[in-house]
TIBAMAR-542560 format. One record per residue: residue in three letters; x, y, z of N, C-alpha, C in turn. Coordinates in Angstrom, 1 decimal. Each point is the difference from the previous one (the first is absolute). Layout:
PT     r     n.c1     n.c2     n.c3    ca.c1    ca.c2    ca.c3     c.c1     c.c2     c.c3
PT   ala        X        Y        Z        X        Y        Z        X        Y        Z
...
//
This chain:
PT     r     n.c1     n.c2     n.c3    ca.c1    ca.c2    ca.c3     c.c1     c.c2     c.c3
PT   unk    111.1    -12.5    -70.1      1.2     -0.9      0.3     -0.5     -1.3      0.8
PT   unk      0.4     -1.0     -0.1     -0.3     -1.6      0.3      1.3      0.0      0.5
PT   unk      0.2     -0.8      1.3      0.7     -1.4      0.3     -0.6     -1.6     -0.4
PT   unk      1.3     -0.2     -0.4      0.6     -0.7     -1.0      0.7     -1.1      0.6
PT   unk     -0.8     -1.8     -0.2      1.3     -0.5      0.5      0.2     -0.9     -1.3
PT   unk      1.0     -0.7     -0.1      0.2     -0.1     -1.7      0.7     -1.8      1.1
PT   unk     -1.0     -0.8     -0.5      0.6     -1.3      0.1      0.4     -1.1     -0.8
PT   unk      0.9     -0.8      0.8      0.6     -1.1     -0.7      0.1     -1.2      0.7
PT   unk     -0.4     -1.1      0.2     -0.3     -1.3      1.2      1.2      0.0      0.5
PT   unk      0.8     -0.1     -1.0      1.8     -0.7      0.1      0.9      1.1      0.6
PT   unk     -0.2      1.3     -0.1      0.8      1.0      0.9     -1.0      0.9      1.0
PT   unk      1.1      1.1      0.2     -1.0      0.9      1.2     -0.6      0.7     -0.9
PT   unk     -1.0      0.6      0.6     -0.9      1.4     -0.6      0.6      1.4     -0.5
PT   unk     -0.5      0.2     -0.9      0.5      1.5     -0.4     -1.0      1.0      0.4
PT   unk      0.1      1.1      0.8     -0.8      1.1      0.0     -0.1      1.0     -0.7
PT   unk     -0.8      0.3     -0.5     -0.1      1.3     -1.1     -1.0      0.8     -0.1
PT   unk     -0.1      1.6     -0.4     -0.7      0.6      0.0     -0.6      0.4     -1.1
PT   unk     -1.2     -0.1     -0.7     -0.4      0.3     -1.1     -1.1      1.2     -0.4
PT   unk      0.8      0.8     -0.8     -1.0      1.0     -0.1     -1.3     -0.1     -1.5
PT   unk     -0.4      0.0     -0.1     -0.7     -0.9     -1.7      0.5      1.4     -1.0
PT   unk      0.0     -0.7     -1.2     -0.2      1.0     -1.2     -1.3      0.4      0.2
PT   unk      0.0      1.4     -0.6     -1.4      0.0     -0.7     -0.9     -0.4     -0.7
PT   unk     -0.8      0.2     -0.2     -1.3     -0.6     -1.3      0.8     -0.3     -1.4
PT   unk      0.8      1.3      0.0      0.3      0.6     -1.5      2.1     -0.7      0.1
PT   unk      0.1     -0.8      0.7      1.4     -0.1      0.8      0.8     -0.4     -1.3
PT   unk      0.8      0.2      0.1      1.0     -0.8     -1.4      1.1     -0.9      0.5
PT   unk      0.5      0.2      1.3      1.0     -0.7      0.6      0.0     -0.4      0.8
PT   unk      0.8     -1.3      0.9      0.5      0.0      1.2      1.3      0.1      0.7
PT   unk      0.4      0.8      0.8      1.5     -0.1      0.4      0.1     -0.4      1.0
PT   unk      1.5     -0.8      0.2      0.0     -0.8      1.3      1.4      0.7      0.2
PT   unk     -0.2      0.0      1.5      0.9      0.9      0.4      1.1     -1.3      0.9
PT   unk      1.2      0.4      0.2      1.0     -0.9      1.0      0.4      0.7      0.5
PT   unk      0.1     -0.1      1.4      0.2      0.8      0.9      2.2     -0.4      0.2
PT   unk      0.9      1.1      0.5      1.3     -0.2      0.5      0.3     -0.9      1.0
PT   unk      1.4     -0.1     -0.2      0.7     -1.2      0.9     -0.5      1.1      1.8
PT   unk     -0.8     -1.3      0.8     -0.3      0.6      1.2     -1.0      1.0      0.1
PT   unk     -0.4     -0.1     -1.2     -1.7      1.3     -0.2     -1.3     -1.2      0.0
PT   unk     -0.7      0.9     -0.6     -1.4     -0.9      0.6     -1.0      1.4     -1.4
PT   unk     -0.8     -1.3      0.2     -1.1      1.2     -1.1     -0.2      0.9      0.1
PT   unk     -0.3      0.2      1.4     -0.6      1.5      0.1      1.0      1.2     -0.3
PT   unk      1.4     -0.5     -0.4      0.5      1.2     -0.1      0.0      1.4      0.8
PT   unk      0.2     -0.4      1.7     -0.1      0.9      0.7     -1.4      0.7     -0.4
PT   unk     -0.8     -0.3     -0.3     -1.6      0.5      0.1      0.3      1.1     -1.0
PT   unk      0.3     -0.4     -1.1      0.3      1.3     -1.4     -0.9     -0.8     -0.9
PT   unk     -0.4     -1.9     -0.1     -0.3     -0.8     -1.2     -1.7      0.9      0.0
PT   unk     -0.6      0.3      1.3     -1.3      0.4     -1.0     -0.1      0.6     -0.2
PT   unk      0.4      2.2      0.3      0.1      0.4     -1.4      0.6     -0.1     -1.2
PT   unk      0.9     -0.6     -0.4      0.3     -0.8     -0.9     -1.1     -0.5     -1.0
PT   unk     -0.3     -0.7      0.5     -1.0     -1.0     -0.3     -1.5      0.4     -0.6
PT   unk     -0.1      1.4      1.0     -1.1      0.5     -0.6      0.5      0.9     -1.3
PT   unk      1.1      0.3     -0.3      0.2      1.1     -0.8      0.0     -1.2     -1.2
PT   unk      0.3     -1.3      0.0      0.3     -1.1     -0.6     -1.2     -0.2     -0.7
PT   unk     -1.3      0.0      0.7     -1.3     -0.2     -0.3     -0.4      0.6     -0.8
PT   unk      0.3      1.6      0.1     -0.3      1.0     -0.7     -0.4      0.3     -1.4
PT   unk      1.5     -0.9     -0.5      0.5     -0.2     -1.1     -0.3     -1.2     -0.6
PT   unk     -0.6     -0.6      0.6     -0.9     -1.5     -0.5      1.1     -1.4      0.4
PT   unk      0.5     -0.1      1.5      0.7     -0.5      0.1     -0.2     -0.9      0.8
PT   unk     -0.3     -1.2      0.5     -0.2     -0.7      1.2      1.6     -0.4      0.7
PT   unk      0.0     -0.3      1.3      1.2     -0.2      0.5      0.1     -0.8      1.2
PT   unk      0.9     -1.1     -0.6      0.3     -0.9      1.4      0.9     -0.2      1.0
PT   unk      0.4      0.6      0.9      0.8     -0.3      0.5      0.5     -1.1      0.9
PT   unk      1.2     -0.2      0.6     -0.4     -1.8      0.9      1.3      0.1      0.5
PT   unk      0.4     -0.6      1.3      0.8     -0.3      0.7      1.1     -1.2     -0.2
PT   unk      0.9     -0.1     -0.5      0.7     -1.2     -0.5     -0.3     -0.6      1.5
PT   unk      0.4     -1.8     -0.4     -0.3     -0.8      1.2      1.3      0.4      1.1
PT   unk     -0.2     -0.3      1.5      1.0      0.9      0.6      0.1      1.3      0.1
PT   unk     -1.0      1.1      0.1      0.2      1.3     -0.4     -1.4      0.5      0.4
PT   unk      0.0      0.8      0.9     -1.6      0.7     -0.3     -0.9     -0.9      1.1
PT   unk     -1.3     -0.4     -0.5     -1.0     -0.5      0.1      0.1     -1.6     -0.5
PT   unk      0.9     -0.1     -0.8     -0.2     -1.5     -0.7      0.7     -1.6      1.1
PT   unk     -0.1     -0.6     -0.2      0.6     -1.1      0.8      1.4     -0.2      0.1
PT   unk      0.6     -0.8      0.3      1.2     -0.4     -0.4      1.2      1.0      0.6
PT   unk      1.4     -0.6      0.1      1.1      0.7      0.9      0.5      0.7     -1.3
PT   unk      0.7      1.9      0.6      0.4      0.4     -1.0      1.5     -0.6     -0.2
PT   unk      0.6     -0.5      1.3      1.5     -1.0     -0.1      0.1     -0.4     -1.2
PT   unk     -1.2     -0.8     -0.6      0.3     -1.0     -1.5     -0.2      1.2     -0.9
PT   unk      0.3      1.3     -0.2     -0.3      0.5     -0.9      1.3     -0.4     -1.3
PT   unk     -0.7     -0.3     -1.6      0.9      0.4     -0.8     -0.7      0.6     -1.4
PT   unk      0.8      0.0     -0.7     -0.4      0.7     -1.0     -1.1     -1.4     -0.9
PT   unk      0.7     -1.1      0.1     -1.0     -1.0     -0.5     -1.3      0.1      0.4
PT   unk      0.0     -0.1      1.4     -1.5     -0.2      0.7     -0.8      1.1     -0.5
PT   unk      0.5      1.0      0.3     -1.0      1.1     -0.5     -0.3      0.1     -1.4
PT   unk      0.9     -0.3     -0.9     -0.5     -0.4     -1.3     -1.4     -0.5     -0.1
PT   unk      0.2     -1.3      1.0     -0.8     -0.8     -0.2     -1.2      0.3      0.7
PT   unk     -0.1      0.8      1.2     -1.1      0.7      0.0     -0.2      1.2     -0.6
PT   unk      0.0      0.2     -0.8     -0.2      1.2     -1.0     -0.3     -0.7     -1.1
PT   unk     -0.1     -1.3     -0.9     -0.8     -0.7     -0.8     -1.3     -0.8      1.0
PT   unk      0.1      0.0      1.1     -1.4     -0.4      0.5     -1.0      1.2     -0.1
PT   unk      0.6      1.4      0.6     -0.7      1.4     -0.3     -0.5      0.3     -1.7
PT   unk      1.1     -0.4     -0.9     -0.5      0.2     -1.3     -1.1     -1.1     -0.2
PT   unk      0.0     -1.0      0.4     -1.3     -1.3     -0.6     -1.0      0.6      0.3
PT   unk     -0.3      0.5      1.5     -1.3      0.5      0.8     -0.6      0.9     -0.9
PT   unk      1.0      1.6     -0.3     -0.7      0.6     -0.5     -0.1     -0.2     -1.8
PT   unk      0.6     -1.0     -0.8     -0.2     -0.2     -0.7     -1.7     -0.6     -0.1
PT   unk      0.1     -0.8      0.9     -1.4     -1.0     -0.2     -1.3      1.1      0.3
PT   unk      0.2      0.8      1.1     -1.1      1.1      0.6     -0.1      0.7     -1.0
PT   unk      0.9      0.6     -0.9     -0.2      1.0     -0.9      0.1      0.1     -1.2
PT   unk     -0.6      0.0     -1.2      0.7     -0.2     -1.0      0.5      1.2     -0.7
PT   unk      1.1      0.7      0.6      0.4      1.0     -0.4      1.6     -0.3      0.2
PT   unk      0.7      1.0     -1.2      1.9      0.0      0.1      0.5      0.3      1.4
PT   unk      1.2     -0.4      0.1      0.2     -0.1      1.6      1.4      0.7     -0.3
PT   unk      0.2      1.1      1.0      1.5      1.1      0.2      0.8     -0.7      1.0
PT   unk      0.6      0.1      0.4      0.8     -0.4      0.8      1.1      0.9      0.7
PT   unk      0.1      0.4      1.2      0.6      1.0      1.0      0.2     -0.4      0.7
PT   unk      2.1      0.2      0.6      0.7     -0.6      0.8      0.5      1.4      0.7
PT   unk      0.2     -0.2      1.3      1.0      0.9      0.6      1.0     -0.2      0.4
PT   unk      1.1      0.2     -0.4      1.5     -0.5      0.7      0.3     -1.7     -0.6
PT   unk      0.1     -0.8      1.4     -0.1     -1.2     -0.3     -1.0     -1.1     -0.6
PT   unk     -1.7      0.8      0.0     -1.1     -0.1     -0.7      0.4      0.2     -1.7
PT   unk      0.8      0.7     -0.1      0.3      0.2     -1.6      0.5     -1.4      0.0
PT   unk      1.2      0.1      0.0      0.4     -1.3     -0.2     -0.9     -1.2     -0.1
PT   unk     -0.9      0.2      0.7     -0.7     -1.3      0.1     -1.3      0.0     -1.1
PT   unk     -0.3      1.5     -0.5     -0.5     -0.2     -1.8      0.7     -0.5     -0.6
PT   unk      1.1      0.1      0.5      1.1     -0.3     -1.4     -0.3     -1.5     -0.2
PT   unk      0.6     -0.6      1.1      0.1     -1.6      0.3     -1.3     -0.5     -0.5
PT   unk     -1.1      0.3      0.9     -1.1     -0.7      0.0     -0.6      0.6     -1.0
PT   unk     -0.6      1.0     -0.9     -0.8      0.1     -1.1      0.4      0.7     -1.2
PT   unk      1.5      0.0     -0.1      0.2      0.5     -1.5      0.2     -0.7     -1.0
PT   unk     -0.2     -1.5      0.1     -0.2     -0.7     -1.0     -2.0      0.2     -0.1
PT   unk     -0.4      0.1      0.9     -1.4     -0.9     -0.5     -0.7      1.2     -0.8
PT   unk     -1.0     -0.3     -1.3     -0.3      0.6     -0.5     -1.2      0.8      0.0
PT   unk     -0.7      0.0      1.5     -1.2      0.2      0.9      0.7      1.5      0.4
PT   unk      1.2      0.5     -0.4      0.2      1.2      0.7      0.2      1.0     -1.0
PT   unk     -0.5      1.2      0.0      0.1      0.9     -1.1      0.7      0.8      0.2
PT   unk      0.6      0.3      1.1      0.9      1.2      0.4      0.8     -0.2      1.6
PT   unk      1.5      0.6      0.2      0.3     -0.3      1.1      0.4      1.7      0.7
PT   unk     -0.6     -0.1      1.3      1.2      1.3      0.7      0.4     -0.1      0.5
PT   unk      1.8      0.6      0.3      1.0     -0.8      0.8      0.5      1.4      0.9
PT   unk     -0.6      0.1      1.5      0.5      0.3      0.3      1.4      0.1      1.3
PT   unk      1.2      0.8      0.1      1.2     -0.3      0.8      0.4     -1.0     -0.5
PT   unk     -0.4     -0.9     -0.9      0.5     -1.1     -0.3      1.4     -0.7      0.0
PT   unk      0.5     -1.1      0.6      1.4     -0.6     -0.5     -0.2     -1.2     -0.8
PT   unk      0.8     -0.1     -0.9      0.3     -1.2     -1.0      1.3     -0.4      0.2
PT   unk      1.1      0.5      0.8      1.4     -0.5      0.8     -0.2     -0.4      1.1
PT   unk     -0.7     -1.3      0.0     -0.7     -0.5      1.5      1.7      0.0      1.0
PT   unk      0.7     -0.7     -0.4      1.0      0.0      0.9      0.8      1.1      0.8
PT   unk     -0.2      1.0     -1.2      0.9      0.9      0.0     -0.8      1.2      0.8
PT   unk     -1.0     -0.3     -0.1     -1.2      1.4      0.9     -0.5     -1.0      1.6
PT   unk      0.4     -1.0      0.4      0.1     -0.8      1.2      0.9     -0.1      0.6
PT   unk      1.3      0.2     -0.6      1.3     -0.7      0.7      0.2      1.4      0.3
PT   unk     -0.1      1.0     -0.8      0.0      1.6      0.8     -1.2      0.5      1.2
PT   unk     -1.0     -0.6     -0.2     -0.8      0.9      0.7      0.2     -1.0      1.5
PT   unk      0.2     -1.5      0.0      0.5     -0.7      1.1      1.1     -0.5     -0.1
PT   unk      1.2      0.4      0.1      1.1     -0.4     -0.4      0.5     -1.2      1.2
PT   unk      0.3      0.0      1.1      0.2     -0.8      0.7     -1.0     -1.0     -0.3
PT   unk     -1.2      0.0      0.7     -1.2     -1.3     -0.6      0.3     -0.6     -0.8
PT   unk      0.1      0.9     -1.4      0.2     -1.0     -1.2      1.1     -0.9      0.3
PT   unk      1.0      0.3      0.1      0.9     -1.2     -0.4     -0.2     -1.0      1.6
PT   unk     -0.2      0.1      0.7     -0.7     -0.9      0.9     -1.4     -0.9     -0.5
PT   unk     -0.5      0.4     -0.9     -1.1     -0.4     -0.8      0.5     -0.8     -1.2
PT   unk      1.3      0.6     -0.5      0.8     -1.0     -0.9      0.8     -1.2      0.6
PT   unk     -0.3     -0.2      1.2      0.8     -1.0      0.5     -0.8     -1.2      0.6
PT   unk     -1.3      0.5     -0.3     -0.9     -1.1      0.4     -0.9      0.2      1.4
PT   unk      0.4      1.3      0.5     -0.3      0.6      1.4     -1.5      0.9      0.0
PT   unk     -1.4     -0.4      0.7     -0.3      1.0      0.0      0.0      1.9      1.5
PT   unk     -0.2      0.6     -0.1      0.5      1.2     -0.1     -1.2      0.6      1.1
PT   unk     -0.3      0.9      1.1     -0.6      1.2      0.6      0.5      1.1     -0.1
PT   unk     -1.0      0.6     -0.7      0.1      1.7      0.1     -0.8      1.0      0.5
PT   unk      0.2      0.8      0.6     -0.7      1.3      0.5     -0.5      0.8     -1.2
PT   unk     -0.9      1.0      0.0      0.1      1.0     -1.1     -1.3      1.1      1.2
PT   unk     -0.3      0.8     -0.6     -1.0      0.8      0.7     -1.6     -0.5     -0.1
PT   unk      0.1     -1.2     -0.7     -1.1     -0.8      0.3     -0.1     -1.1      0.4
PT   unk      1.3     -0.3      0.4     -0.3     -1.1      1.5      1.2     -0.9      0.0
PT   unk      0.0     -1.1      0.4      1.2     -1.2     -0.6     -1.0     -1.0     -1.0
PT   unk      0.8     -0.7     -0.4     -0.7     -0.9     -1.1      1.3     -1.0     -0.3
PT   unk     -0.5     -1.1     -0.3      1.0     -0.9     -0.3      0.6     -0.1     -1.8
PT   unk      0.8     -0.4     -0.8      0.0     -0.5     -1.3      1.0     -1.5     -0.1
PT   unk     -0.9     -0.7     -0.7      0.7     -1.4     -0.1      1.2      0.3     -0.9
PT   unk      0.9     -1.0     -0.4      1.1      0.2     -1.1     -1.0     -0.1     -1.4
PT   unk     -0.9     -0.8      0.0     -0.7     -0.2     -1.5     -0.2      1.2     -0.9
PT   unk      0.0      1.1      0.9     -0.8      1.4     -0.9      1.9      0.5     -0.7
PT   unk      0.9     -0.4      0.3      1.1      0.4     -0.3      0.3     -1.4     -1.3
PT   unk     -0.2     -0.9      0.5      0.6     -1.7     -0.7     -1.3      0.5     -1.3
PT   unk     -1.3      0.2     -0.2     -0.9      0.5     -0.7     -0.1      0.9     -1.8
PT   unk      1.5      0.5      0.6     -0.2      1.6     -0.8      0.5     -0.9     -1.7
PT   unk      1.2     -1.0      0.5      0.9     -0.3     -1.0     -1.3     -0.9     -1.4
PT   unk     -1.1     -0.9      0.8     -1.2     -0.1     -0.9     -0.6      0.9     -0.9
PT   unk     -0.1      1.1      0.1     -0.4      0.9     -1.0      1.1      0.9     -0.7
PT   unk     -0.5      0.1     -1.1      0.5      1.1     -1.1     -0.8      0.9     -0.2
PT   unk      0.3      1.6      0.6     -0.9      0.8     -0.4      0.3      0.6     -1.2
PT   unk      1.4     -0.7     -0.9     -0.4      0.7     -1.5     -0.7     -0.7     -0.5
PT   unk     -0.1     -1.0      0.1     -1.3     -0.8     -0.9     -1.2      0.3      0.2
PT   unk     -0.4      0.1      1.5     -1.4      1.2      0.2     -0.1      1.0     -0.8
PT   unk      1.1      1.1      0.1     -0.4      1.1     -0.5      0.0     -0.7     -1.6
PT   unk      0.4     -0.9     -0.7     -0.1      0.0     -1.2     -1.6     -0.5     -0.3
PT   unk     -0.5     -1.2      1.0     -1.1     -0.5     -0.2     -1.0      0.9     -0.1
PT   unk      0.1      1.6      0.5     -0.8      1.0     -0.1     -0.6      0.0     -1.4
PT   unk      1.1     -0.3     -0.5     -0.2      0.4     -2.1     -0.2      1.8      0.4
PT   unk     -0.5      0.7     -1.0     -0.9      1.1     -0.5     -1.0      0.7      0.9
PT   unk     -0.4     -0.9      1.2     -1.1      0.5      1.1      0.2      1.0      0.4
PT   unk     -1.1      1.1      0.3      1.2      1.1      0.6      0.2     -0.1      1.4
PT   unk      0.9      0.7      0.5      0.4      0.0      1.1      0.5      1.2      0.6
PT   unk     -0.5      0.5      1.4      0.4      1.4      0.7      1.1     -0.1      1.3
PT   unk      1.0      0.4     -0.2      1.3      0.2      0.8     -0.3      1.0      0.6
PT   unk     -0.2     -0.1      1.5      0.4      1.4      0.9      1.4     -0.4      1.6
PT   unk      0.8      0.6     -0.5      1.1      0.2      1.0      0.1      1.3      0.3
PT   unk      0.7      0.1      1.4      0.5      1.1      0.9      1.5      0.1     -0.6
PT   unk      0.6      1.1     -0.2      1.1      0.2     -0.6      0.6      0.0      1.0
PT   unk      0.0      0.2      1.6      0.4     -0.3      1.0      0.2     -0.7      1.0
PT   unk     -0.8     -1.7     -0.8     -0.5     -1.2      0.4      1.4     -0.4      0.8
PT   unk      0.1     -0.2      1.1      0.8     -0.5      1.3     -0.2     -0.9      0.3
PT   unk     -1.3     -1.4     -0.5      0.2     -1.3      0.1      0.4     -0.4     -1.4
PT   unk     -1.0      0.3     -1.1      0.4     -0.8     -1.7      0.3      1.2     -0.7
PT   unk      1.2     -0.5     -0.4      1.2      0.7     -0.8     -0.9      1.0     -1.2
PT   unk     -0.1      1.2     -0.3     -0.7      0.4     -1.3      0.4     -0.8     -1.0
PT   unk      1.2     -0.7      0.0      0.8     -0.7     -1.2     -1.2     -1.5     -0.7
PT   unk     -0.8     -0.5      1.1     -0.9     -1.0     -0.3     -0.9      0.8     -0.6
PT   unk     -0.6      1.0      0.4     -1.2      0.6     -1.3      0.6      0.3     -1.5
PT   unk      1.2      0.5     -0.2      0.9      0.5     -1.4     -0.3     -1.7     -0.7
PT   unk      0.9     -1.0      0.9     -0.2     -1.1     -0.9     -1.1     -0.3     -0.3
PT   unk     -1.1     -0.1      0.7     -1.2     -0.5     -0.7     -0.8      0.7     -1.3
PT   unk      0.6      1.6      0.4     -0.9      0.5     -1.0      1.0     -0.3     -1.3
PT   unk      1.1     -0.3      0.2      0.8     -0.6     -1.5     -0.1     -1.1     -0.5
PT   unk     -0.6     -0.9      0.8     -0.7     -1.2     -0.4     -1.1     -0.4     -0.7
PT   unk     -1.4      1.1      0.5     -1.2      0.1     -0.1     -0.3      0.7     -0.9
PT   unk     -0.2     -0.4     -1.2     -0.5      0.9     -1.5     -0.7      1.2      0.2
PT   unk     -0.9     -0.5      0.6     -1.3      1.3      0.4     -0.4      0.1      1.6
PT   unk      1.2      0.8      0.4      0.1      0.1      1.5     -0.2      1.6      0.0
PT   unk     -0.2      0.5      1.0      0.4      1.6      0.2      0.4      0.2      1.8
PT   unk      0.8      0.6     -0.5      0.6      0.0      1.4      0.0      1.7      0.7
PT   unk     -0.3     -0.3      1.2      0.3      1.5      1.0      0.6     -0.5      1.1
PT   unk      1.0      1.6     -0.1      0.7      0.1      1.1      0.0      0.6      0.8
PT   unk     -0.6      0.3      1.6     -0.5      0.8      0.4      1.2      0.6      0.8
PT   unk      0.1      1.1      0.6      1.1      0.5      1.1     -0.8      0.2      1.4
PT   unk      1.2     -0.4      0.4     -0.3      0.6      1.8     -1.1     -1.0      0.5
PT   unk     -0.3     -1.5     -0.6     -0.9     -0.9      0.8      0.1     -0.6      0.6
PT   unk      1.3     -0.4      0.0      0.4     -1.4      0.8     -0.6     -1.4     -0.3
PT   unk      0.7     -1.1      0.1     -0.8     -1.4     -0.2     -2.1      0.4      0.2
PT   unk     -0.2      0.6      1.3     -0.6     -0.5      0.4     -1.4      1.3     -0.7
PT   unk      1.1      0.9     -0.5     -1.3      0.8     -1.0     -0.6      1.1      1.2
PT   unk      0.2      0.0      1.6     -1.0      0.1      1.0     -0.4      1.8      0.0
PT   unk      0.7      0.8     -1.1     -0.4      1.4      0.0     -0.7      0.2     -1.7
PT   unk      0.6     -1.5     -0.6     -0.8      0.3     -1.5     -1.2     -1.3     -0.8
PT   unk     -0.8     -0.3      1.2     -0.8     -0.5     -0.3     -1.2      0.2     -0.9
PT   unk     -0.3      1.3      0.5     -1.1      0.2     -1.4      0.7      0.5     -1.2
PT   unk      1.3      0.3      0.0      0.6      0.3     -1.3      0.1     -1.5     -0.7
PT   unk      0.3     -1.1      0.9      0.4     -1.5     -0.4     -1.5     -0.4     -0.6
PT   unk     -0.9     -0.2      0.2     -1.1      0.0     -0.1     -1.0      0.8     -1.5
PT   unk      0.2      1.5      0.2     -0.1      0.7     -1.4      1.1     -0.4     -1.0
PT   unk      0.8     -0.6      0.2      0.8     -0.2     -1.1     -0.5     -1.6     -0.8
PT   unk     -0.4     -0.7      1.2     -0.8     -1.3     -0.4     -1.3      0.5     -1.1
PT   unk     -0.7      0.4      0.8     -1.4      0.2     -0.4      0.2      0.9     -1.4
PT   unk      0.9      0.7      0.0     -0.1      0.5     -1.6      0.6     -0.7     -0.9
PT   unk      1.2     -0.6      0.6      0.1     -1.2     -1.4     -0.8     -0.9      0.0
PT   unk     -1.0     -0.4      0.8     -1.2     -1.0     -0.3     -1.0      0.3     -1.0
PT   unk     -0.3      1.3      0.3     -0.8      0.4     -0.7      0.4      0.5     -1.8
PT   unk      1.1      0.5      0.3      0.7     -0.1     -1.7      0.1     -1.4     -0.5
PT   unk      0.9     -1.0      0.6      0.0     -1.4     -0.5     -0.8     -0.8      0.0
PT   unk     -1.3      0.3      0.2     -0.8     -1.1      0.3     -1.7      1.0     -0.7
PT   unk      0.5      1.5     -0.5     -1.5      0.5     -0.5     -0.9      0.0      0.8
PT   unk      0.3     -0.1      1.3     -1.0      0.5      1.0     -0.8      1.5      0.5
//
């Protein structure tokens, strides 16, 4: 594993952790880490990562700007920005590697495959996990006061068990710029792996149903008893990845 700083003159730095493919590697997957997560994934991304290897997988992970290790305030977070750092992540390892590139979102990281790389044709496959595609409708619930404070041009403090943090109005004024049916359509035929908690308490299980009805060649699981955050079914989250990789992709 490498640290990783992934630069750009004109913005802050991205930090990232890179594990290489193998000799024999076929892929690269970049991972996005959740709204208020960070790559390391609570220190779960390097076994992961090695089991990723295993299977002839290289994997990148990286801290959106504001978040983690990378620069920048997480206040300006929106769905744009991250986009847009998530095509600076795809150029890098496009250029380093010349291998197909996966694409893995968690939660509000899904979304941000969606946005930022399901048009571009550098990506062979996406995994969406907890994912929402009802950006309004999975925000205005999970912060309901905020948001419409946030729709009024105000920005907002909140507490959570990981600290206070600020959010501008932008990440709310933001959402109406994208269409995520048109993402999911720009997918075309690529395949794509859906994993929700049937008990998901932040994003509705109703956002995984739609997408797998959208997505020609999607497969979807529904897991029980995980919660958003998966925190008792992680290696079940995980072997469910790794064996659809390896069936869709002939690994």
């Amino acid at each position: 594993m490498q640290d990783l700083t992934i630069y750009d003159q004109r913005r802050p730095k991205i930090a990232a952790y890179l594990f290489e493919p193998p000799a024999n590697g076929k892929y690269m997957l970049v991972i996005c880490h959740g709204f208020r997560g960070a790559k390391e994934n609570g220190g779960k991304i390097f076994a992961f990562a090695e089991k990723l290897q295993k299977i002839g997988i290289g994997v990148l992970a990286f801290d959106f700007r504001g978040s983690g290790r990378s620069e920048g305030e997480f206040a300006n977070v929106t769905l744009t920005r991250q986009a847009a750092d998530l095509q600076q992540v795809i150029d890098y390892v496009h250029t380093q590697y010349s291998l197909p590139i996966i694409l893995l979102g968690r939660s509000f990281g899904g979304s941000t495959i969606l946005a930022g790389g399901a048009g571009d044709p550098r990506i062979a496959g996406y995994i969406l996990w907890s994912t929402p595609v009802f950006m309004q409708q999975t925000f205005s619930a999970i912060l309901p006061n905020e948001y419409q404070l946030m729709e009024q041009g105000k920005s907002v403090e909140i507490k959570d068990e990981a600290g206070e943090y600020t959010l501008q109005p932008d990440l709310v004024a933001d959402f109406s710029w994208h269409d995520m049916d048109t993402y999911l359509e720009n997918i075309g035929t690529r395949p794509a792996l859906i994993v929700h908690a049937r008990d998901d308490e932040v994003v509705d299980p109703g956002n995984a149903i739609y997408m797998q009805d959208i997505l020609p060649n999607s497969c979807l699981h529904v897991v029980d008893n995980a919660g958003h955050r998966f925190l008792n079914k992680i290696v079940e989250r995980e072997d469910i990845t790794i064996d659809w990789l390896i069936k869709t992709f002939d690994l």
